[in-house]
N, C-alpha and C positions, 0 to 999 in steps of 0.2 A: 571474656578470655582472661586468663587468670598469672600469674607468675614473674611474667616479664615486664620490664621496664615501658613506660611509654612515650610512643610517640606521635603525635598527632600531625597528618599530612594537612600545610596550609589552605588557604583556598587559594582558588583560580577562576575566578567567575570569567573569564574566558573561554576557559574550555568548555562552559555551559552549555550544553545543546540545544542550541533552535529549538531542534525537534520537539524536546520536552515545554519548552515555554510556548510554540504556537499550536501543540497538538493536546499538551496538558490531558485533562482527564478522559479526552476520547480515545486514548490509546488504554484500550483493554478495561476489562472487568470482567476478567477470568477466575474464575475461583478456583484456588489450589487446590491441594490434598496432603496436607501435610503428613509424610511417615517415616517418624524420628529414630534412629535407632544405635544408641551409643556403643563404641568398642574399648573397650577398656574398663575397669576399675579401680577405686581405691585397693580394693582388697584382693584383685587378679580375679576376681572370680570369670566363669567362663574360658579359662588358662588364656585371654587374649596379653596382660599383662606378666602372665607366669610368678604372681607373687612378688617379683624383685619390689623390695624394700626400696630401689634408685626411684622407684616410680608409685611410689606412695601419695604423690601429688603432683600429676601430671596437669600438664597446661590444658585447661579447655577449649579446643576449637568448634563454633559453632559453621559451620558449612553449609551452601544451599547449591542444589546442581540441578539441573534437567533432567526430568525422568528419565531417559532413556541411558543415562548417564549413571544412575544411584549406584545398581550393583556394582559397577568395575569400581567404581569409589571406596564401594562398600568392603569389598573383599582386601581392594591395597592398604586402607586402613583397617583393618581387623590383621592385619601383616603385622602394619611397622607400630601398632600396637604392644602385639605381641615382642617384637625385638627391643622394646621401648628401655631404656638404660644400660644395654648390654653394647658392646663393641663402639661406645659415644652416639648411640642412638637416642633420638629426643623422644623425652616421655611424653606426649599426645594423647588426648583422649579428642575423639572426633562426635559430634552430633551431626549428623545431614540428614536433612530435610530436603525435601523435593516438588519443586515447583516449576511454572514456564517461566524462561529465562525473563521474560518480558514483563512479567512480573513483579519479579526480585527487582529488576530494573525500577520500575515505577515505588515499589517500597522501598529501595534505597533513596532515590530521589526526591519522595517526599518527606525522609525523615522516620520512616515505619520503624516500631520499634521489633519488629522483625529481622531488623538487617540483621545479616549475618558478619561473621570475619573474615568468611572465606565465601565467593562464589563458584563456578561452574558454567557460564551460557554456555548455550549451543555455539555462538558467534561472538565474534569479538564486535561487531557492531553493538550489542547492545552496552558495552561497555560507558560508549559518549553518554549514552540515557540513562546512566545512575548518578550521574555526577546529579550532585546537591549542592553545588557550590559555597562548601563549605572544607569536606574532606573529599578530596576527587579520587576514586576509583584507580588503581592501578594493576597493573597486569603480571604478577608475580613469575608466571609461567606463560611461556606465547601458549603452549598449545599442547595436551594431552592426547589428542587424539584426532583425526579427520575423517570426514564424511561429505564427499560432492554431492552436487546440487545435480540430480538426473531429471530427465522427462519421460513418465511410467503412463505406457497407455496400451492398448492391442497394436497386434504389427501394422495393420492396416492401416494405420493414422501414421504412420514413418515415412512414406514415399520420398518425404524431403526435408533429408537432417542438416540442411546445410546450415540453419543459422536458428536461435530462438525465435528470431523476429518470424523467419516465414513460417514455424511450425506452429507458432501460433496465432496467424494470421489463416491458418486452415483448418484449426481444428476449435475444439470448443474448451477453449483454458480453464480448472477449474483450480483458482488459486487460494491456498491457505492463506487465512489472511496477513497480510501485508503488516499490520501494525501489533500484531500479539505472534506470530511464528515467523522465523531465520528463513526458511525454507520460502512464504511467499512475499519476503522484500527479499532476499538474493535472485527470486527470478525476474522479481523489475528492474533489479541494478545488473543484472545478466545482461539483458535488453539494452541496455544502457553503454556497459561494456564493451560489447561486442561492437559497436557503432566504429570504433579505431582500424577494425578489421571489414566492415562490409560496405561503409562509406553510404550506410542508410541516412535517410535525411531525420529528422526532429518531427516532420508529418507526418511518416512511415512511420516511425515510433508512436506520436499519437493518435494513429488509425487504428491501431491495433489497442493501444493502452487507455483509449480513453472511452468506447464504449464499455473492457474489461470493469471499467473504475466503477462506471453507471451500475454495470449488472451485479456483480460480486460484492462492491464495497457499500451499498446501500440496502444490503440483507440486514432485516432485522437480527441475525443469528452468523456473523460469516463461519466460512470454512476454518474449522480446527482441528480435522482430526481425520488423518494422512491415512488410516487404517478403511477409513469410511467410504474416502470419495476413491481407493485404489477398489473398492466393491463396485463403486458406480462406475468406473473405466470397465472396469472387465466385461459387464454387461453385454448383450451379441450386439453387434452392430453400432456400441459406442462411439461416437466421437472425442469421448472425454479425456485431456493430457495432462497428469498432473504433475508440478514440478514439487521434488520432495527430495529427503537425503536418500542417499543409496542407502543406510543403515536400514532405515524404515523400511525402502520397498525388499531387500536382505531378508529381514525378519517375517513380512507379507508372508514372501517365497515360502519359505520355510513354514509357517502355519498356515499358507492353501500353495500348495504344491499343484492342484491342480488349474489353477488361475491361469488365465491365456495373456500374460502381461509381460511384457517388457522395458526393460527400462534403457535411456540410449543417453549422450551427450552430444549437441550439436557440435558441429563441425568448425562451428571457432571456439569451442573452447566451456569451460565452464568456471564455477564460482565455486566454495566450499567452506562447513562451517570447520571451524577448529578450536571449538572447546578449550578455552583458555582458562588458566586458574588465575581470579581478580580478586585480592585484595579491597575488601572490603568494609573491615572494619574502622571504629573513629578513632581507637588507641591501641594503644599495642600493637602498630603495623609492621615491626618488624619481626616480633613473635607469629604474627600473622603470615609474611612475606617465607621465614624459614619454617613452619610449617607446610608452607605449601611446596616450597623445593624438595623436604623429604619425603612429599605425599609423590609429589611426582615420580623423583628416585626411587621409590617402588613401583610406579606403574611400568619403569621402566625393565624391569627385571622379565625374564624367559618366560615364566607362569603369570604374570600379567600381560603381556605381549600377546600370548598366546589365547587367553580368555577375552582381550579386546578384539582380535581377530575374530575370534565363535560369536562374538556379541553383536560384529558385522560392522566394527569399525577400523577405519583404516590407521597405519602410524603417522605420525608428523610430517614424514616424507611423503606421502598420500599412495605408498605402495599398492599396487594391484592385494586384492584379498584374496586369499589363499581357494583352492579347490576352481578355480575359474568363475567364481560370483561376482555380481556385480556388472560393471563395465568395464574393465582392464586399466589398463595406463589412459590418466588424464590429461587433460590439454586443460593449463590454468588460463581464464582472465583476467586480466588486471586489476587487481585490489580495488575495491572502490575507496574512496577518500571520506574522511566524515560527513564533508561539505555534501559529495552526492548520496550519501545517504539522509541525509537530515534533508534536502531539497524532492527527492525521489518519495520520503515518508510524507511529506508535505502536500506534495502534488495528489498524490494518491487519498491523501484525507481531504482535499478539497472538490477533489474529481467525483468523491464517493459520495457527500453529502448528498437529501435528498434534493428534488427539483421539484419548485412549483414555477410553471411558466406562463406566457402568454405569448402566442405567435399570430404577429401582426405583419398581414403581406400587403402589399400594394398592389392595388387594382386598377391602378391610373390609367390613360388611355396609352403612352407611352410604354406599355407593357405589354403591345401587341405587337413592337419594334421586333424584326428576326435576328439574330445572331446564331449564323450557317441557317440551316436549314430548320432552324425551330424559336418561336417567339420566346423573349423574357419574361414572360409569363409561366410558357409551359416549364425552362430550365429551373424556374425557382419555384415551381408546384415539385419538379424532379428533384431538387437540391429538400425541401420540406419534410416529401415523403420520406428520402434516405435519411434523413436526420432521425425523423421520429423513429426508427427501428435502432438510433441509438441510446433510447431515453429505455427503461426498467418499467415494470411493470409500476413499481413502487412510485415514480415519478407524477407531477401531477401538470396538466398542460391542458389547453385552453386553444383558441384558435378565434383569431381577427380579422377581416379585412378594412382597406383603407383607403378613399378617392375626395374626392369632395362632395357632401350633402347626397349622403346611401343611406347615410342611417336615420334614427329615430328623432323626427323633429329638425330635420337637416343636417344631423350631425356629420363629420368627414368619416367615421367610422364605423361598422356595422359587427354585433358580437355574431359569430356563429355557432361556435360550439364552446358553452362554460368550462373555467376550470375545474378537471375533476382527478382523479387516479387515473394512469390509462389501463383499463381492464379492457377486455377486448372489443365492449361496445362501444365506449369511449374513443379508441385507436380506428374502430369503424367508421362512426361518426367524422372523425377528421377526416381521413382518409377521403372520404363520399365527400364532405367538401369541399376538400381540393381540388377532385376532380371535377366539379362543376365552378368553378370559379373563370373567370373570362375578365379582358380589359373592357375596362366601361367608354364607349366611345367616347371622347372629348371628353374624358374624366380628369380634373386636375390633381393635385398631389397635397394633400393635406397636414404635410406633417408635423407640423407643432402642434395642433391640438390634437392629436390623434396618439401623440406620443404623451404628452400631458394628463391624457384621460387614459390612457395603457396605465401609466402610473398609480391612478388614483387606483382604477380598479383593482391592478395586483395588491397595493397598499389595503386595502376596504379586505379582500380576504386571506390577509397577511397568514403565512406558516411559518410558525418560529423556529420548527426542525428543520429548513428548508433554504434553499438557496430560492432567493424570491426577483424571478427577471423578467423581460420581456425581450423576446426577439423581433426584432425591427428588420422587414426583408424590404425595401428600394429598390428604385433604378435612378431615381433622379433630386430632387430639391425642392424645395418646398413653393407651391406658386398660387397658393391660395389667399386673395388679396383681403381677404377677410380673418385673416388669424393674427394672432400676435406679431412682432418683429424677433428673428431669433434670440436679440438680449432678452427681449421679453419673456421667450420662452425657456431661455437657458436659465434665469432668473426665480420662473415661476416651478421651474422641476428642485432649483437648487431649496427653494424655502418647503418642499414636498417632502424632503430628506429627514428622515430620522436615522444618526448613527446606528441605537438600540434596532432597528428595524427597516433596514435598508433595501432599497426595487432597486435594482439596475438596469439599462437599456443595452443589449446589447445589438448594435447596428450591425445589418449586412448588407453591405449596397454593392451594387453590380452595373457593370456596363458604362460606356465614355462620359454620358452625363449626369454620375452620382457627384454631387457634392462632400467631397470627404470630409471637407473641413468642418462643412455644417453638419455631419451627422458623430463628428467628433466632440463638437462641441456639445450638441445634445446630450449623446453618453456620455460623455464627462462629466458633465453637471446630475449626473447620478452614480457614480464611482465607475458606471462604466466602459464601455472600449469601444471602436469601433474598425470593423472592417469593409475592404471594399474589393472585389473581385471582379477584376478588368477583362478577364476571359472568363465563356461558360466555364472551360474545365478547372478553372479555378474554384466553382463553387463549394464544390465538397472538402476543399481544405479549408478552407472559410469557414462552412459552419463546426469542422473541426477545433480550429482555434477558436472559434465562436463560445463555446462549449468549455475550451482550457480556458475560458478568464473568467469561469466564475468566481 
């Protein structure tokens, strides 16, 4: 950027985002498309400058925006291009370039020499995530333009708009991803949101979000591209609901008119992006900062108003779009705050990782104990089975059981099925084991060496891509007078530990006489957690939480 005086914004390594330092380089590797196209010249050529002599060396602004964003960019500066020295109009010459916003984020942050002077996201979220803590990111202009967050599916998947949470707790979500598009982290902080208003619990929330994270976020390829999965919604008899801007599913409309799709906003309320103009450059921020006020100041004129509108985006004020398109008048949610967004990105990149696991039950004689009308046995083959229908294809899981001296050469433990990918024979295989599994009569309860040798084994065929655990299901405490003493064993798993390469245990114990303490201590002494579920219908929240601490 050329002409003006400079000014370099301090740092603030506080306002550094989490996000970017715990998520670093697994957020995105999207490859742009760069297409550059300046307005203006030295020499007027193109009549954009009209020759005035005032503007014979116009400042250069380099600019980067969101595709769907270029044209209206493009047309306001090819404007005030043209006005450029006449009535104290600033002489501007504009370069924009067009990428995902999540992008420019990540190339600001790490220093690319791609930045720009001027950005464009979709969202002012991703603003926290360009900070480089050095020259922080500023927001010149709140917002250019808006566009809500809809849910675009057939009418037949609507029966019940009352809240995000329940529509998608019924249908089959297919979410852009979370860490590279606006559209699928506004609809987990929708989720999020909306909670002030439905009085949903934190379980309710990860019933529904934490099998999504399994399935979606551990695709070798996630969802990007809003044009594609509104083809797989429309399909007969889909389930599929996709949360997207209303601009996109607008435009859909518009090029297949004959789509059986609709687009709706639950009932408390929605979220929206609003294209903010962020200052981005290292010097000259105030050439930068008044640039971007007179870029606005023409968006804001009757013939740009009016082509934002056709273009299917809404004003500032989030106005109904003209002709009856769209959804009508919005019901806003509550801003989300940095903190839940940088914690929400988070969760969702740790949830998504893959799974290598091992599930290790207890088969003790004390697992033939009733609670109501059905043994602890059968509720945690019931609690097993549901879990596995949370895990991905992609996931890879293993299956134990565990008494005193079942296994090989008297071991407390017996393997049943290796760890492998669950393809469908794999998921058979469990499955069929479980169902023949039984309390071994007078079986005692083995579990320090049983957890010891969990270890070593996930350890022995360690996955580095992978979240590497073992699920520990219980009823009771260890009373095998032949094993270690708990220090022993808390001792023996802690020298097991590799940071670079780390097995966690994560315990689930059930019914009056689990030992919390001791199965806390266990998973501790491998960074993991443990839980204990005092009622049968406690179980499936259990192996829920179970699941959020990897």
């Amino acid at each position: 950027m050329g002409k003006h005086s400079s000014a370099v914004t301090g740092s603030n390594n506080n306002r550094r985002s989490v996000y970017i330092t715990a998520v670093g380089l697994l957020v995105l590797s999207l490859g742009a498309v760069f297409v550059v196209r300046s307005f203006g010249s030295e020499s007027g050529a193109d009549g954009f400058l009209g020759g005035n002599k005032a503007c014979d060396d116009p400042t250069q602004i380099q600019m980067a925006t969101t595709p769907e964003m270029q044209s209206s960019l493009e047309a306001a500066a090819k404007s005030l291009a043209a006005k450029g020295g006449k009535d104290g109009n600033p002489c501007l010459q504009f370069t924009i370039t067009a990428a995902p916003s999540s992008q420019i984020a990540r190339d600001v942050a790490h220093g690319s020499d791609n930045r720009p002077d001027l950005w464009v996201p979709d969202s002012s979220l991703w603003v926290a995530q360009a900070d480089d803590g050095q020259s922080v990111p500023t927001i010149a202009v709140q917002s250019i333009a808006t566009s809500p967050l809809v849910l675009v599916g057939r009418r037949t998947n609507f029966a019940d708009t009352s809240s995000w949470l329940r529509i998608m707790s019924k249908t089959q979500p297919a979410l852009l991803d979370p860490l590279s598009t606006s559209p699928g982290a506004l609809a987990l902080l929708a989720v999020q949101a909306e909670r002030a208003k439905t009085s949903a619990s934190e379980t309710q929330v990860s019933q529904v979000v934490v099998p999504l994270a399994q399935r979606l976020g551990s695709m070798a390829k996630p969802f990007t591209d809003a044009e594609a999965l509104f083809g797989r919604a429309d399909q007969d008899g889909s389930t599929t609901i996709v949360p997207a801007s209303e601009q996109s599913f607008v435009k859909y409309q518009e090029d297949h008119p004959d789509a059986q799709l609709r687009a709706i906003q639950p009932a408390t309320g929605t979220l929206y992006l609003d294209y903010p103009i962020v200052v981005t450059a290292k010097s000259d921020t105030d050439a930068a900062s008044n640039a971007a006020q007179a870029l606005a100041g023409e968006l804001l004129t009757d013939s740009s108003a009016q082509a934002r509108d056709q273009a299917g985006f809404r004003d500032t004020q989030l106005s109904p779009l003209s002709g009856g398109r769209g959804v009508g008048d919005v019901n806003q949610l509550t801003k989300p705050t940095s903190e839940a967004i940088d914690t929400t990105l988070q969760n969702w990149t740790r949830l998504s990782l893959l799974t290598h696991s091992l599930a290790v039950i207890d088969v003790s004689g004390s697992m033939a104990d009733k609670v109501g009308t059905k043994t602890r046995m059968q509720l945690t083959i019931e609690a097993a089975a549901g879990g596995l229908s949370l895990f991905p294809d992609s996931a890879s899981l293993g299956l134990w059981t565990f008494s005193t001296k079942i296994g090989t050469d008297g071991a407390d433990y017996k393997e049943l099925v290796p760890i492998a990918p669950l393809s469908k024979r794999q998921r058979g295989k469990i499955v069929d084991q479980l169902k023949i599994q039984h309390p071994i009569a007078n079986g005692g309860t083995g579990l320090y060496d049983t957890a010891i040798a969990a270890v070593r084994a996930v350890r022995q065929g360690y996955d580095q891509r992978a979240v590497n655990s073992i699920l520990l299901f219980t009823d009771g405490k260890n009373d095998d007078p032949g094993s270690p003493t708990l220090a022993q064993a808390v001792n023996t798993l802690r020298g097991l530990q590799d940071p670079g390469r780390p097995v966690r245990i994560i315990a689930l114990g059930m019914g009056p006489e689990v030992n919390a303490d001791e199965l806390s201590a266990l998973a501790q002494a491998t960074g993991g957690q443990a839980y204990v579920a005092r009622q049968p219908g406690d179980l499936k929240n259990v192996f829920i939480d179970a699941l959020q601490s990897r």
